[in-house]
C-alpha positions as YAML, in Angstrom:
chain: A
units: angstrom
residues:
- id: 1
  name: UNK
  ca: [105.71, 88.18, 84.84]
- id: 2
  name: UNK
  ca: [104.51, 91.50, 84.08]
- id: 3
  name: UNK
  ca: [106.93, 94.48, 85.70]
- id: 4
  name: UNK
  ca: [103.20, 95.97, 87.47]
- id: 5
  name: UNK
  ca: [103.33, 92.38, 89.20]
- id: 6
  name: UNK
  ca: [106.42, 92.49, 89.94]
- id: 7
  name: UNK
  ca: [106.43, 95.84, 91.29]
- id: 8
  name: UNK
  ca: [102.61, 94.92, 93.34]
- id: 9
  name: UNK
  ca: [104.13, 91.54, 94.58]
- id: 10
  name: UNK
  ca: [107.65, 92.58, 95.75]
- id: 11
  name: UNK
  ca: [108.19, 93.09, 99.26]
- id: 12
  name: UNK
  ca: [111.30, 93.48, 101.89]
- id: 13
  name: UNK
  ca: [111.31, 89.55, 103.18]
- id: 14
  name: UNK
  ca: [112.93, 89.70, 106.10]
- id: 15
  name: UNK
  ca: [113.69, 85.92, 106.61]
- id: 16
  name: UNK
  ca: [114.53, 83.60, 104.44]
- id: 17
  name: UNK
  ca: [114.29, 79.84, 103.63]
- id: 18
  name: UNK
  ca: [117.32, 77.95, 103.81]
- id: 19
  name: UNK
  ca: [116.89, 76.14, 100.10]
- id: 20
  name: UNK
  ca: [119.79, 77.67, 98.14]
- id: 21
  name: UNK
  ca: [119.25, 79.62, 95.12]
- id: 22
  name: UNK
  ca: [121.48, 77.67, 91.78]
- id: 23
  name: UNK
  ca: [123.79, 80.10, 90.54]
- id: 24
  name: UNK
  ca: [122.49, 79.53, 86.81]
- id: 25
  name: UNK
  ca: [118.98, 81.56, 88.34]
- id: 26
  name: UNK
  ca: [121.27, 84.51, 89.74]
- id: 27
  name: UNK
  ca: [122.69, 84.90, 86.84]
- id: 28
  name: UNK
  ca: [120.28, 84.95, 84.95]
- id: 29
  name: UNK
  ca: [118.66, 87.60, 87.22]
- id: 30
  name: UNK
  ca: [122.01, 89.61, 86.83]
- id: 31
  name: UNK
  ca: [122.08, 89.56, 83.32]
- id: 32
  name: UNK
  ca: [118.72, 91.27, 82.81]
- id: 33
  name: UNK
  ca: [120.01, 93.47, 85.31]
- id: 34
  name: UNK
  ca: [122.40, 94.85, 83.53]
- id: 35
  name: UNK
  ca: [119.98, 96.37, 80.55]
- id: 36
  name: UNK
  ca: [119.64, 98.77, 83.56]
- id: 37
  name: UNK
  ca: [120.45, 102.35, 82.15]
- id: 38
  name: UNK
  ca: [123.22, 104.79, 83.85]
- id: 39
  name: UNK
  ca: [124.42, 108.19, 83.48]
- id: 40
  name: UNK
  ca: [126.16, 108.54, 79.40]
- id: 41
  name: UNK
  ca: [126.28, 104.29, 80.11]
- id: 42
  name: UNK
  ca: [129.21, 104.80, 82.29]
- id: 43
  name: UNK
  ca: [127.58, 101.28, 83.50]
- id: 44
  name: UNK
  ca: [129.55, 102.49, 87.11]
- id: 45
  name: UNK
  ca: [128.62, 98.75, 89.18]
- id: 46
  name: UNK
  ca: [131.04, 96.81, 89.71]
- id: 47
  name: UNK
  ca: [128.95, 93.18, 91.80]
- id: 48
  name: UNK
  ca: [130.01, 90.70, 93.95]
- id: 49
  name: UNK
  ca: [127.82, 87.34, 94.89]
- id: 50
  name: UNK
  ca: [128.31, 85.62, 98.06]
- id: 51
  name: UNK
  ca: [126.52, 82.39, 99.18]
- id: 52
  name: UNK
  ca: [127.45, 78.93, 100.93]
- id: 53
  name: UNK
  ca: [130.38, 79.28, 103.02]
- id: 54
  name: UNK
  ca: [131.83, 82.48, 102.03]
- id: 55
  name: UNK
  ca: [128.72, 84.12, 103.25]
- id: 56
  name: UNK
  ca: [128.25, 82.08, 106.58]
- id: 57
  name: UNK
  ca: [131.89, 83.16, 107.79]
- id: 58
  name: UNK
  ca: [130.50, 86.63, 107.04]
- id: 59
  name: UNK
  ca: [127.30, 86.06, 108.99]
- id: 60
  name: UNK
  ca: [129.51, 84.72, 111.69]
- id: 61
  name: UNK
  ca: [131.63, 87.45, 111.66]
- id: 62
  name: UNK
  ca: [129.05, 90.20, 111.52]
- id: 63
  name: UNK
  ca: [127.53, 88.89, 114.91]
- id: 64
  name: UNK
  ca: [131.29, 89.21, 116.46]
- id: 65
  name: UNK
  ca: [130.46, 92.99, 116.10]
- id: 66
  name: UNK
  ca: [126.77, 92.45, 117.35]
- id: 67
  name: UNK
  ca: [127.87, 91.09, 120.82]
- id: 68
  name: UNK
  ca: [130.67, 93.54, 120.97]
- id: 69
  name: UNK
  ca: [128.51, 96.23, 120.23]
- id: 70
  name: UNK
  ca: [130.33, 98.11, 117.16]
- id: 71
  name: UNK
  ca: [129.02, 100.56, 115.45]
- id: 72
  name: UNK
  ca: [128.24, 100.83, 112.29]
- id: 73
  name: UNK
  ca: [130.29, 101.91, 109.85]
- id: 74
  name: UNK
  ca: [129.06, 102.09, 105.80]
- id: 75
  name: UNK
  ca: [130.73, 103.47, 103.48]
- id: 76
  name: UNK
  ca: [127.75, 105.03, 102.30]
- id: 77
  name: UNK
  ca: [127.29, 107.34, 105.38]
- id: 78
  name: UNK
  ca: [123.37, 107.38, 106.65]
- id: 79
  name: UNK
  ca: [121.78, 110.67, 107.08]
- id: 80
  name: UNK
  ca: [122.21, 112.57, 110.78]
- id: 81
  name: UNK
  ca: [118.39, 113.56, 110.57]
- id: 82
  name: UNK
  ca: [115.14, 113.47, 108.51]
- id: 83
  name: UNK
  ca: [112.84, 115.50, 107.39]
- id: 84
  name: UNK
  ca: [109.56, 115.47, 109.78]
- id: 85
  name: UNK
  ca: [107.77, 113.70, 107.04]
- id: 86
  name: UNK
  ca: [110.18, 110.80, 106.06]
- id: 87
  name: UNK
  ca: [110.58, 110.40, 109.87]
- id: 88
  name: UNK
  ca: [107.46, 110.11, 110.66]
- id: 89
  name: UNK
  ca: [107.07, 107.24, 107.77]
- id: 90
  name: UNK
  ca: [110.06, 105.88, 109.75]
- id: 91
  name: UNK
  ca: [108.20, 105.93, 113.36]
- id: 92
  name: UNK
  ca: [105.23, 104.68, 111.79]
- id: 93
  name: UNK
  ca: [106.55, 101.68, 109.93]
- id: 94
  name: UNK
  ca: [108.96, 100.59, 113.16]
- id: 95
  name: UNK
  ca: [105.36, 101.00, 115.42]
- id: 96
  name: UNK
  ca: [102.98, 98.85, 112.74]
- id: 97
  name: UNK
  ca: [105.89, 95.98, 112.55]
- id: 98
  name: UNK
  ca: [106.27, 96.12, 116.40]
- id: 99
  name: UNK
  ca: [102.50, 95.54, 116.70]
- id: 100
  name: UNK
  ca: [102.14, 92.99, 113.75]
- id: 101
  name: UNK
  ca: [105.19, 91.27, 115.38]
- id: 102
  name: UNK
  ca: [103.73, 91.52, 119.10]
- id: 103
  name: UNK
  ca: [100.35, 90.07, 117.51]
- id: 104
  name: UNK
  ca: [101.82, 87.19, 115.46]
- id: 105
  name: UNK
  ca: [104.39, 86.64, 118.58]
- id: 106
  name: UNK
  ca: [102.57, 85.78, 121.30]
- id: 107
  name: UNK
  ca: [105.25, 83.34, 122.30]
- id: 108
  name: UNK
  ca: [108.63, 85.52, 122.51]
- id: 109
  name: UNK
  ca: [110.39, 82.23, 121.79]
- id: 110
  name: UNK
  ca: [108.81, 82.07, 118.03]
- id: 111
  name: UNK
  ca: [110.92, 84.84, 117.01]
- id: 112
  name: UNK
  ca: [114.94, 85.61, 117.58]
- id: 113
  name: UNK
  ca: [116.25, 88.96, 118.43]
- id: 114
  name: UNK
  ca: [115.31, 91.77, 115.55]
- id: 115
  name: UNK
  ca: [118.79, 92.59, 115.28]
- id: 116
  name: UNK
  ca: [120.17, 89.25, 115.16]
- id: 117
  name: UNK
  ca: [117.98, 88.13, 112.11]
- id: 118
  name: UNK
  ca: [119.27, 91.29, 110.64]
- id: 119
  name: UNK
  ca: [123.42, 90.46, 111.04]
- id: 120
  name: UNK
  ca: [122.09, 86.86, 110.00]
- id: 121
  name: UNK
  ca: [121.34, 88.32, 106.81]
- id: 122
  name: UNK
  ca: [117.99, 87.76, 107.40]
- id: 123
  name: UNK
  ca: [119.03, 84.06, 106.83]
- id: 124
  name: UNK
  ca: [119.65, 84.46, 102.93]
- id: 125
  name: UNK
  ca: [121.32, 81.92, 100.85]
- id: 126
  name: UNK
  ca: [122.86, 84.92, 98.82]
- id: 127
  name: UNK
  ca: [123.91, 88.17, 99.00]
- id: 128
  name: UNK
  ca: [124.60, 90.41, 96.25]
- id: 129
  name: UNK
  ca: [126.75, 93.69, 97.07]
- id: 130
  name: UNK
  ca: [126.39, 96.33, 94.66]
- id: 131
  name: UNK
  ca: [130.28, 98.74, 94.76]
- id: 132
  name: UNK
  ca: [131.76, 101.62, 92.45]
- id: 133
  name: UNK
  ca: [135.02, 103.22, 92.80]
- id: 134
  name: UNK
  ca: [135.25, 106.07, 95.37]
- id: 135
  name: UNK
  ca: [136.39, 108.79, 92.98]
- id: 136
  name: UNK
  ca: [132.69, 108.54, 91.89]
- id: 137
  name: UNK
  ca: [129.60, 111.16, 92.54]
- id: 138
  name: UNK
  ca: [126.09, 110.73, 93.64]
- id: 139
  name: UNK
  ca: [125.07, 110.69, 90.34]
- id: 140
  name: UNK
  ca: [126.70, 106.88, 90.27]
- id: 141
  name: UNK
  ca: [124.95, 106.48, 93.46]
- id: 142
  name: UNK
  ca: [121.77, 107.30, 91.50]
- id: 143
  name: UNK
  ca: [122.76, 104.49, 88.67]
- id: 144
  name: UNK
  ca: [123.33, 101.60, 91.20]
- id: 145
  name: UNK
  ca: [119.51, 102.75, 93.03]
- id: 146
  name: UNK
  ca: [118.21, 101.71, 89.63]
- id: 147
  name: UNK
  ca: [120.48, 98.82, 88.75]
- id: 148
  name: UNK
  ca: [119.05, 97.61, 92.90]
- id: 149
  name: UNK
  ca: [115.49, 98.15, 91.87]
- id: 150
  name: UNK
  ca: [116.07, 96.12, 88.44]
- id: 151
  name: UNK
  ca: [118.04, 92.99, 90.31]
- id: 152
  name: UNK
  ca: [114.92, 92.96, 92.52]
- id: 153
  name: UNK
  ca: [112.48, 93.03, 90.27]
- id: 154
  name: UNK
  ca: [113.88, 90.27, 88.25]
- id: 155
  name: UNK
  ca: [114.17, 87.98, 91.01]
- id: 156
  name: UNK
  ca: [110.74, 88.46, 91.16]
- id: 157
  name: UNK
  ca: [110.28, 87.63, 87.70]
- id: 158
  name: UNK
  ca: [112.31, 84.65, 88.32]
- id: 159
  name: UNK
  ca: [110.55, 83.47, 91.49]
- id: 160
  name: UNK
  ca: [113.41, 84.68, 93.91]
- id: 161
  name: UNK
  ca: [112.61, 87.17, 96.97]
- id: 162
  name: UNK
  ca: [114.40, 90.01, 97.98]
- id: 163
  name: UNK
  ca: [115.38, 92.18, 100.37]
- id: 164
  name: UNK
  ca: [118.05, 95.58, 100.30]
- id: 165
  name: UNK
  ca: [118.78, 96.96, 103.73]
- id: 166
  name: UNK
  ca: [121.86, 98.99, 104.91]
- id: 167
  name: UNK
  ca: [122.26, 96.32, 107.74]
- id: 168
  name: UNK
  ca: [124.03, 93.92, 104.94]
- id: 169
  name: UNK
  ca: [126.76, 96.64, 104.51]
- id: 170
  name: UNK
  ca: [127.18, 98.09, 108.22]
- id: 171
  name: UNK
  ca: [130.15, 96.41, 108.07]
- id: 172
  name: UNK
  ca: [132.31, 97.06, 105.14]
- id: 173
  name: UNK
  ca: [135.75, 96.26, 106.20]
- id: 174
  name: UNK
  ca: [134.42, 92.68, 106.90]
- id: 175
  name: UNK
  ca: [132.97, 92.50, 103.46]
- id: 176
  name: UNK
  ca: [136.38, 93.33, 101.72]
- id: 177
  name: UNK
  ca: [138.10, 90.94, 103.93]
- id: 178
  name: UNK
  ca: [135.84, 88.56, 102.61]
- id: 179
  name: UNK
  ca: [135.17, 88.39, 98.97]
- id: 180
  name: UNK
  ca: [138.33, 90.21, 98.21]
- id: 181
  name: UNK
  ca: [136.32, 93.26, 97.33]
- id: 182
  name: UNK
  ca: [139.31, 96.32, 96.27]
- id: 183
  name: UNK
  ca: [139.66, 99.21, 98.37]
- id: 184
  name: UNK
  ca: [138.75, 101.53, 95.72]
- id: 185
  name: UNK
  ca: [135.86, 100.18, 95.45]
- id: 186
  name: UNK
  ca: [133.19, 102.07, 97.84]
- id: 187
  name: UNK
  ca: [130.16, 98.95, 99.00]
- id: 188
  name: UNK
  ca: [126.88, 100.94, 98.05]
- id: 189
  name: UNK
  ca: [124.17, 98.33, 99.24]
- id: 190
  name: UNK
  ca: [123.52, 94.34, 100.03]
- id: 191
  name: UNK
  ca: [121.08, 93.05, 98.32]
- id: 192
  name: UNK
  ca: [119.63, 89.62, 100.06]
- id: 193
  name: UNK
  ca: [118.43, 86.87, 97.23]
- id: 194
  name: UNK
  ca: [116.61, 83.93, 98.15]
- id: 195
  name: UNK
  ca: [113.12, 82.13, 99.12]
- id: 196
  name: UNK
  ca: [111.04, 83.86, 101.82]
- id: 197
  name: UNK
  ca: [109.36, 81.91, 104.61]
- id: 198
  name: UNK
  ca: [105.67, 82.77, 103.78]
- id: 199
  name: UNK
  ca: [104.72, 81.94, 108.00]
- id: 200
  name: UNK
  ca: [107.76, 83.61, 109.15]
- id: 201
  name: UNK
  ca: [105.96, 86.77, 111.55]
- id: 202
  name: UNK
  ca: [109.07, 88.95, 109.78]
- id: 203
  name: UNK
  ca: [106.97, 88.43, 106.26]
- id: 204
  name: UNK
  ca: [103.59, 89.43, 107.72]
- id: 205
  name: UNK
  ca: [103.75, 92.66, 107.49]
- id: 206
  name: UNK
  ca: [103.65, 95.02, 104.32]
- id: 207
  name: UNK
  ca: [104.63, 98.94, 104.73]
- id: 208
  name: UNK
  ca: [102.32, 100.93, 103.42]
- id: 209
  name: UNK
  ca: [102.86, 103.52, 100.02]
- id: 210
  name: UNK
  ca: [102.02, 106.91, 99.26]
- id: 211
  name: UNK
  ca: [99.48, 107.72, 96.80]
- id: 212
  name: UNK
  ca: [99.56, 109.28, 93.52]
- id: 213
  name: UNK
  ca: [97.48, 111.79, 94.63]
- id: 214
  name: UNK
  ca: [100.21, 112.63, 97.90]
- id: 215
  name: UNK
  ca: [102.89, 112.27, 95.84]
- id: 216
  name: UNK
  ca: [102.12, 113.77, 92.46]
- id: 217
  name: UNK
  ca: [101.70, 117.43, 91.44]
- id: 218
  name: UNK
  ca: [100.49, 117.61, 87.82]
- id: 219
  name: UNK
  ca: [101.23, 120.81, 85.30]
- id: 220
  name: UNK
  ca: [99.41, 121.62, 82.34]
- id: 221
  name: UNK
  ca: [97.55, 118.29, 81.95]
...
């Protein structure tokens, strides 16, 4: 597949079918990964993969702290506030979703709690978390935002969907409990691997992008 496909055709799939993705195809996805480039190839990622049971005990666990109502907790904190701009990309992509949903949903049964899908994991067969060691700077942050983009892109390539939300890591003292993940180790992001459900209403929508032309300012050329 050509990376402008991959790039056109990715998309956040927000549930997932059940079929399992064979560990040979993740790692194969991981390994082209890894050509991903960091700051003086300090190479700062440190992954862990969890699937079958491992990762249903986590699901399972994550809704514990749904019903009770805890708060998130990342280790990655999220910002207070937004700029008026990126919020109001935020407002608008929560309002077209609500109305795609609403449209798609005409049966409230069709379609479990938002939040629930989203401590489900959005039903993924895998999970990869991306971690670095806590003594590190944004500037590692920066390094595992790339080596995200490139593990999505080649599951693309590879005929896997994606999707990276904060949600997978709102619970990070459940994560280390689980796969054993160090303490030094700070979780960055989740990154959910597996086969969307095409009819799902969840994979209906697609956000929309900011042009070149918004985006772009041009000097001397």
């Amino acid at each position: 597949m050509e990376v402008t496909d991959a790039l056109q055709r990715r998309y956040t799939a927000r549930a997932f079918k059940s079929d399992p993705v064979d560990r040979i195809t993740i790692e194969k996805i991981l390994e082209s990964s890894l050509r991903t480039p960091s700051w003086a190839n300090t190479q700062p990622w440190e992954i862990f993969v969890a699937g079958g049971e491992i990762l249903n005990k986590l699901r399972d666990a994550y809704m514990v702290e749904l019903r009770n109502c805890v708060p998130r907790r990342p280790d990655l904190a999220a910002p207070k506030q937004w700029p008026p701009a990126l919020q109001g990309r935020i407002d608008t992509l929560r309002a077209e979703r609500t109305a795609t949903l609403d449209r798609l949903c005409l049966d409230k049964s069709v379609l479990k709690d938002i939040s629930e899908m989203n401590y489900h994991f959005f039903y993924a067969p895998a999970v990869a978390y991306l971690c670095m060691d806590r003594t590190l700077t944004p500037w590692s942050v920066f390094d595992l935002g790339l080596l995200a983009q490139s593990i999505m892109l080649a599951a693309q390539h590879f005929g896997v969907d994606s999707a990276t939300a904060v949600t997978l890591v709102a619970h990070p003292d459940l994560i280390r409990e689980a796969l054993k993940i160090p303490d030094d180790l700070l979780i960055i992001i989740g990154i959910a691997l597996g086969y969307a459900d095409p009819d799902h209403p969840q994979n209906q929508y697609r956000s929309p992008r900011r042009s070149v032309q918004d985006t772009v300012t041009f000097l001397g050329m």
